[in-house]
TORPA-4810 file (N, C-alpha, C, O; in nm, 3 decimals):
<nodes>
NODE_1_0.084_-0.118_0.000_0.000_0.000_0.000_0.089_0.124_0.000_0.195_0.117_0.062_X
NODE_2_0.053_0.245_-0.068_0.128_0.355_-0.049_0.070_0.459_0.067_-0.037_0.495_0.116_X
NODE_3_0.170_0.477_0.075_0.129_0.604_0.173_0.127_0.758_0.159_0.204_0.823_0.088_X
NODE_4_0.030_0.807_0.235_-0.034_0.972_0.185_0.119_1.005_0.123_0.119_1.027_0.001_X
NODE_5_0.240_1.011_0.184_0.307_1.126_0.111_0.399_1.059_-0.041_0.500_1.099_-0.098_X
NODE_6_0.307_0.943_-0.068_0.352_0.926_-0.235_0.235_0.966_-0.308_0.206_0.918_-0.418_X
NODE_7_0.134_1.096_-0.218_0.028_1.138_-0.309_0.094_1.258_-0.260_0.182_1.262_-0.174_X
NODE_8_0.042_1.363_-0.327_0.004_1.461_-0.270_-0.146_1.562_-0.374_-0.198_1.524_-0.479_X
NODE_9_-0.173_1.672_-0.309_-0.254_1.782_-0.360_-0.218_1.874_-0.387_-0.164_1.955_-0.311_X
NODE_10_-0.241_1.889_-0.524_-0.228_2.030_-0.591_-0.337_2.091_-0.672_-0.448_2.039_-0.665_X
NODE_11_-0.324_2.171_-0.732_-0.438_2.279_-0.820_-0.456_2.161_-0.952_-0.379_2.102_-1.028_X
NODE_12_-0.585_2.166_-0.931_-0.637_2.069_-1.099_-0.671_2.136_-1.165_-0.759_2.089_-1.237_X
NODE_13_-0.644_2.250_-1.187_-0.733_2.403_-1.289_-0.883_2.432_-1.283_-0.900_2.489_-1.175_X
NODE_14_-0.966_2.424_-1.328_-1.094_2.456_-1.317_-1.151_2.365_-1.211_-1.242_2.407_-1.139_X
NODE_15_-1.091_2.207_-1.192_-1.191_2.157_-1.078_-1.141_2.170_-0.975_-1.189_2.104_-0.883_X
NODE_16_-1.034_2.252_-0.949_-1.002_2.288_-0.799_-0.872_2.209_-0.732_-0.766_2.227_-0.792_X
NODE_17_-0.869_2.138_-0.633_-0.772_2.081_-0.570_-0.804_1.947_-0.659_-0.898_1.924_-0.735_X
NODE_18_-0.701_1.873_-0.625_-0.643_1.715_-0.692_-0.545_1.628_-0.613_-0.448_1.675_-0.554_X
NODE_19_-0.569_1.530_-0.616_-0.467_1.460_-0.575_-0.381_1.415_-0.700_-0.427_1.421_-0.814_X
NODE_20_-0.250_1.368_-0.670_-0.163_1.374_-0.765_-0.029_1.252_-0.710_0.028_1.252_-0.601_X
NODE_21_-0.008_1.159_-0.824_0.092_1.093_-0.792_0.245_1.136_-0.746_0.315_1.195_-0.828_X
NODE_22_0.290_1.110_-0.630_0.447_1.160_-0.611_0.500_1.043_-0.691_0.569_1.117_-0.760_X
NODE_23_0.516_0.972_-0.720_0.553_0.833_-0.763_0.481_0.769_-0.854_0.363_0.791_-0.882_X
NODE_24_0.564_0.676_-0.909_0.489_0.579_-1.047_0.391_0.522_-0.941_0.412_0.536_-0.820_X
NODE_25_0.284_0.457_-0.989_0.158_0.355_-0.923_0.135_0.262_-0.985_0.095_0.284_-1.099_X
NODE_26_0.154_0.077_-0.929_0.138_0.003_-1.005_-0.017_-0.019_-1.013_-0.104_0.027_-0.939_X
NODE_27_-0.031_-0.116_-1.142_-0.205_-0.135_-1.179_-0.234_-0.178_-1.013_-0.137_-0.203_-0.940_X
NODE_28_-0.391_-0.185_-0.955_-0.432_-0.289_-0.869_-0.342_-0.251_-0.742_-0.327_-0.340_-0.658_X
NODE_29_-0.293_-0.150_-0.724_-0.207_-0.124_-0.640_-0.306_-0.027_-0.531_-0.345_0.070_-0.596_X
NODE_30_-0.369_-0.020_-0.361_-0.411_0.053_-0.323_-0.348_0.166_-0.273_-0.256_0.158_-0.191_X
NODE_31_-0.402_0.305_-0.329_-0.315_0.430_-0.333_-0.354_0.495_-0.161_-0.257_0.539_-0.098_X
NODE_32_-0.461_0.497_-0.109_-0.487_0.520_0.012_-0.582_0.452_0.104_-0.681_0.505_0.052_X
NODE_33_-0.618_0.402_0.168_-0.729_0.380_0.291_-0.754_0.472_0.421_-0.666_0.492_0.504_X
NODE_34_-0.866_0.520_0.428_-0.897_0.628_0.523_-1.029_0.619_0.555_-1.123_0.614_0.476_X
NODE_35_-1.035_0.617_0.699_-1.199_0.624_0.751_-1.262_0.714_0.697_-1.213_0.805_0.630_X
NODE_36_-1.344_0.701_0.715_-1.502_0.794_0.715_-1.605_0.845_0.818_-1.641_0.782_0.918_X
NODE_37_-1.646_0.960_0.782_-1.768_1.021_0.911_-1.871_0.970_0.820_-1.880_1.010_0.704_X
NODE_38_-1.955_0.875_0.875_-2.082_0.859_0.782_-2.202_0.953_0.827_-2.235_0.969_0.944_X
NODE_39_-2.254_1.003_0.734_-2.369_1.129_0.754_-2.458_1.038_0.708_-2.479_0.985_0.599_X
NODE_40_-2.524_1.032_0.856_-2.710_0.953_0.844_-2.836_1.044_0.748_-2.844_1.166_0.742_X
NODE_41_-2.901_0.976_0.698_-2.995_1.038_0.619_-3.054_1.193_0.663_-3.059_1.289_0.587_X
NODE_42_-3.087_1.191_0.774_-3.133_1.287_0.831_-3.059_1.400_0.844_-3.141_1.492_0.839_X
NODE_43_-2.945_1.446_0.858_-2.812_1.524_0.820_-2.783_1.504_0.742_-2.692_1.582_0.717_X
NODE_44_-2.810_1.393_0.608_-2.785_1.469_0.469_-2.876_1.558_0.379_-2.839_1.627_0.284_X
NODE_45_-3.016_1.543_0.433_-3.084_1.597_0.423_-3.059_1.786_0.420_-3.089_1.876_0.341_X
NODE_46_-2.995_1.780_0.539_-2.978_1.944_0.623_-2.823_2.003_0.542_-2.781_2.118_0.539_X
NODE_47_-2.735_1.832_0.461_-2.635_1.932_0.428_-2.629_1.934_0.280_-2.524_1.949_0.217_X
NODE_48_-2.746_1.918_0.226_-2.761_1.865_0.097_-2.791_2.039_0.023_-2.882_2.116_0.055_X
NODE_49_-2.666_2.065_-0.095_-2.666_2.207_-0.122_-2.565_2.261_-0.053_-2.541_2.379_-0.081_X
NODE_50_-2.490_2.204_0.038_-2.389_2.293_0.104_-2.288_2.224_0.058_-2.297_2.105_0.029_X
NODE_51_-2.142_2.322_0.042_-2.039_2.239_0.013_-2.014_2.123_0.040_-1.956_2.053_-0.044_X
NODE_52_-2.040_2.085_0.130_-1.979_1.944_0.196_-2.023_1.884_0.098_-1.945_1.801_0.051_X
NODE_53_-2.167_1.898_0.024_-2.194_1.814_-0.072_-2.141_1.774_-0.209_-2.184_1.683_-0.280_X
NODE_54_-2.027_1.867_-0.240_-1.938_1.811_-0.348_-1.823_1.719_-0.273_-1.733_1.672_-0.343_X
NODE_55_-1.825_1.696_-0.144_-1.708_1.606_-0.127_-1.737_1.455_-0.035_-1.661_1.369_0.010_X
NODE_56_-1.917_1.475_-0.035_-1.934_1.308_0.010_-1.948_1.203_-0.079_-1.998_1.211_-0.191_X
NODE_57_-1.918_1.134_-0.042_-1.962_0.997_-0.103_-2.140_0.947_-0.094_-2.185_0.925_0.018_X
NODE_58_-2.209_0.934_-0.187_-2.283_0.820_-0.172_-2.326_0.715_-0.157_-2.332_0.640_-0.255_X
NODE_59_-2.367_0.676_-0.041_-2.354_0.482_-0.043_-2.503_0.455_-0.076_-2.595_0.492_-0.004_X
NODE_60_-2.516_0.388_-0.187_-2.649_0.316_-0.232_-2.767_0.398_-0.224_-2.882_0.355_-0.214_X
NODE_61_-2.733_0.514_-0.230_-2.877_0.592_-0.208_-2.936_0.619_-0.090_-3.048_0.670_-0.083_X
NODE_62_-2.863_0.586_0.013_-2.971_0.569_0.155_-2.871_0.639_0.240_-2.939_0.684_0.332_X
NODE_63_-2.718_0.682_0.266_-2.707_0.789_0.338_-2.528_0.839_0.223_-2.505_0.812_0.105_X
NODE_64_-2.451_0.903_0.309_-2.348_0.933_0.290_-2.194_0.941_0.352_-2.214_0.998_0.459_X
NODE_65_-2.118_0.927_0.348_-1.990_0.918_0.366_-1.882_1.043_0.401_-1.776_0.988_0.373_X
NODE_66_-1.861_1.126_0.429_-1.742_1.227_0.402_-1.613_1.168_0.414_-1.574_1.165_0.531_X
NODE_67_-1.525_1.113_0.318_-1.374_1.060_0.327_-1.266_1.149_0.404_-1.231_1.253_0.350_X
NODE_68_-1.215_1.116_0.520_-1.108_1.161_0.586_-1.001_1.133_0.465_-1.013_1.086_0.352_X
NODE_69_-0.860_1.197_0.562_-0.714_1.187_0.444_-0.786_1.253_0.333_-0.889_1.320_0.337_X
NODE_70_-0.698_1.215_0.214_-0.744_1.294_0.050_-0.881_1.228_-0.032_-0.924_1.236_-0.148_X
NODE_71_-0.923_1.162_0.085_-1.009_1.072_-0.035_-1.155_1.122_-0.073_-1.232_1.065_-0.150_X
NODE_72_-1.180_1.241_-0.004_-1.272_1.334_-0.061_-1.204_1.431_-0.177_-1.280_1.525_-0.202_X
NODE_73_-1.128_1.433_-0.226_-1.037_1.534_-0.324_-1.026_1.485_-0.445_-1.014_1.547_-0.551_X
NODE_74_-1.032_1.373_-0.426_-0.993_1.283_-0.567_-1.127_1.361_-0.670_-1.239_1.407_-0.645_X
NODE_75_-1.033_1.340_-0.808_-1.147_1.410_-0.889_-1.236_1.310_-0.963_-1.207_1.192_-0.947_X
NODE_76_-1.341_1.340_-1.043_-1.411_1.265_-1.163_-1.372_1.269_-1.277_-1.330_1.362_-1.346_X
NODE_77_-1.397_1.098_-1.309_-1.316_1.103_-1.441_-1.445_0.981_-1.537_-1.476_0.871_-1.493_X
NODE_78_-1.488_1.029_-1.641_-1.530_0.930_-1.704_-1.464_0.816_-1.742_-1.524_0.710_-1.758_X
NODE_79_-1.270_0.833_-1.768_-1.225_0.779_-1.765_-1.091_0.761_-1.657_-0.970_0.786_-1.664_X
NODE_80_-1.191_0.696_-1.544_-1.098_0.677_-1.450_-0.968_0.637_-1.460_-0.947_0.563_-1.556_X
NODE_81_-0.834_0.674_-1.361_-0.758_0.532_-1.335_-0.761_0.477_-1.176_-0.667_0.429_-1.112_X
NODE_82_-0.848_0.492_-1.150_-0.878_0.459_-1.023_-1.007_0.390_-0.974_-1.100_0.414_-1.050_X
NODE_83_-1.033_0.328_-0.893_-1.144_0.316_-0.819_-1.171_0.338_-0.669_-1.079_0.364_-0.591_X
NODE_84_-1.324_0.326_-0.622_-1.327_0.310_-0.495_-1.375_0.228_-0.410_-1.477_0.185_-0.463_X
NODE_85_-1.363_0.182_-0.313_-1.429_0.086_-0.236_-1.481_0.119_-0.095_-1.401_0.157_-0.010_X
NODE_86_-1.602_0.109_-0.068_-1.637_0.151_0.033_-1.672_0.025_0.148_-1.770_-0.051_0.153_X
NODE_87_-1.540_0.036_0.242_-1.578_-0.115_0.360_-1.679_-0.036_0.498_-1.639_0.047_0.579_X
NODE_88_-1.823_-0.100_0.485_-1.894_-0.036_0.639_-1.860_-0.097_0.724_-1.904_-0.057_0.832_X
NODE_89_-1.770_-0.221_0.730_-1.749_-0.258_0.846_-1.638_-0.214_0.880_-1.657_-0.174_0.995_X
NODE_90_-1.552_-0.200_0.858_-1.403_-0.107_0.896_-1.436_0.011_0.899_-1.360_0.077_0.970_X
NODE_91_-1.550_0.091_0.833_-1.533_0.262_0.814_-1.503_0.331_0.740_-1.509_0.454_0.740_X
NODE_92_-1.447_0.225_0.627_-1.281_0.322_0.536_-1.357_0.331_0.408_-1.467_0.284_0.379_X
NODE_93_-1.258_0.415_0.323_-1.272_0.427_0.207_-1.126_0.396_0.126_-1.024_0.465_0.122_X
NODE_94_-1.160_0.261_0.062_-0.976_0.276_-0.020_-0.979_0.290_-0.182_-1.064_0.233_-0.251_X
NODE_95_-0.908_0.346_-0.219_-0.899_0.409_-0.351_-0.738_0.323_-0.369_-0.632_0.308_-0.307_X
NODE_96_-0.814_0.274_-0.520_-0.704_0.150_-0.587_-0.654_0.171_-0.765_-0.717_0.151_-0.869_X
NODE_97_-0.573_0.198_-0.750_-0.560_0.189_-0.896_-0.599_0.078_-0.974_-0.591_-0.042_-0.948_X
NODE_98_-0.652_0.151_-1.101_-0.757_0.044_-1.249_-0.603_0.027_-1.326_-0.580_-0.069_-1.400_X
NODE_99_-0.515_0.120_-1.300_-0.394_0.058_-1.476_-0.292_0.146_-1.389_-0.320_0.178_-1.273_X
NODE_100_-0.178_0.179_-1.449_-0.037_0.215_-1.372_-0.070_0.360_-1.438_-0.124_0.391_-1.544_X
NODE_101_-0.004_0.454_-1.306_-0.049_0.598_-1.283_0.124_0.653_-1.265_0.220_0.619_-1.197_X
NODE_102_0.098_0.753_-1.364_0.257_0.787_-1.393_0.260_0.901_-1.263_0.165_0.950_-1.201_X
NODE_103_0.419_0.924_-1.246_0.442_1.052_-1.148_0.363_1.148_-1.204_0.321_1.160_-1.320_X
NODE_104_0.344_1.235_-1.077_0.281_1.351_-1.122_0.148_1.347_-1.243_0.131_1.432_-1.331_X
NODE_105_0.082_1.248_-1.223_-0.034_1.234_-1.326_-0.188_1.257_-1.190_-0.169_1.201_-1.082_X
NODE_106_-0.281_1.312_-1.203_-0.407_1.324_-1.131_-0.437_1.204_-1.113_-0.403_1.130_-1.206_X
NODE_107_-0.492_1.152_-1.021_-0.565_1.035_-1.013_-0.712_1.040_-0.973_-0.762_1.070_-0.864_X
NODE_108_-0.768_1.004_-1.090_-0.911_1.003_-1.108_-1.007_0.840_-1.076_-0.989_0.721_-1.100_X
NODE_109_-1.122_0.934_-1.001_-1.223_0.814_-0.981_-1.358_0.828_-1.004_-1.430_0.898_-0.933_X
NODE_110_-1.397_0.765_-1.100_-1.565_0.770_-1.137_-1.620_0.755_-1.026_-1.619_0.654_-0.956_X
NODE_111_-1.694_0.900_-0.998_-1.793_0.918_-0.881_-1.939_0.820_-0.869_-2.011_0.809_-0.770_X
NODE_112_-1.954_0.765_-0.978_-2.091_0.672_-1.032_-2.201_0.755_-1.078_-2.311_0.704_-1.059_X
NODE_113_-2.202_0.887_-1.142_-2.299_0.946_-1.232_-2.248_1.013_-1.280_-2.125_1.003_-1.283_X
NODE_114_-2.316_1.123_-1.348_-2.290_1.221_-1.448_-2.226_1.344_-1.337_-2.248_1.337_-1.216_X
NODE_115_-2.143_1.456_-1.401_-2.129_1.554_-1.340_-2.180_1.687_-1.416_-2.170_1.797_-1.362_X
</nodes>
């Protein structure tokens, strides 16, 4: 597994912050694991329209996620090289590389809809 400081964040131009490879990334390789605050329906309700809402996760339609570490930062990509996995029994969220991610390349993850 790599660790936060073979990522880091920088400016993605128009979509804002990014995470970004310090290092080559092999395919299938997990780039981070980091808990989560899960926001119950009822508080997503109240934060739904507020920023926070470009940086949770959705789980199945029924509540939401906010990713600790970078894993709310990661951007959208129709064509990902990344994915995500969401474990409820651990808490976490780990983001894995789909194909090998050059230095200094963004690492993108299909959010699961349109943007």
């Amino acid at each position: 597994m790599l660790k936060c400081r073979d990522v880091y964040v920088a400016s993605a131009g128009k979509k804002g912050r990014g995470v970004f490879a310090r290092k080559k990334i092999k395919k299938g390789q997990t780039i981070e694991s980091a808990p989560y605050i899960e926001i119950p329906p009822k508080d997503d309700k109240k934060l739904s329209g507020t920023i926070i809402e470009s940086y949770w996760f959705e789980v199945k339609g029924k509540w939401s996620a906010l990713g600790l570490g970078f894993t709310s930062l990661y951007n959208h990509s129709e064509k990902p090289n990344a994915t995500f996995y969401i474990n409820q029994k651990s808490r976490t969220i780990r983001i894995q590389s789909t194909r090998p991610i050059a230095k200094d390349e963004e690492i993108l993850i299909n959010y699961g809809y349109e943007i």
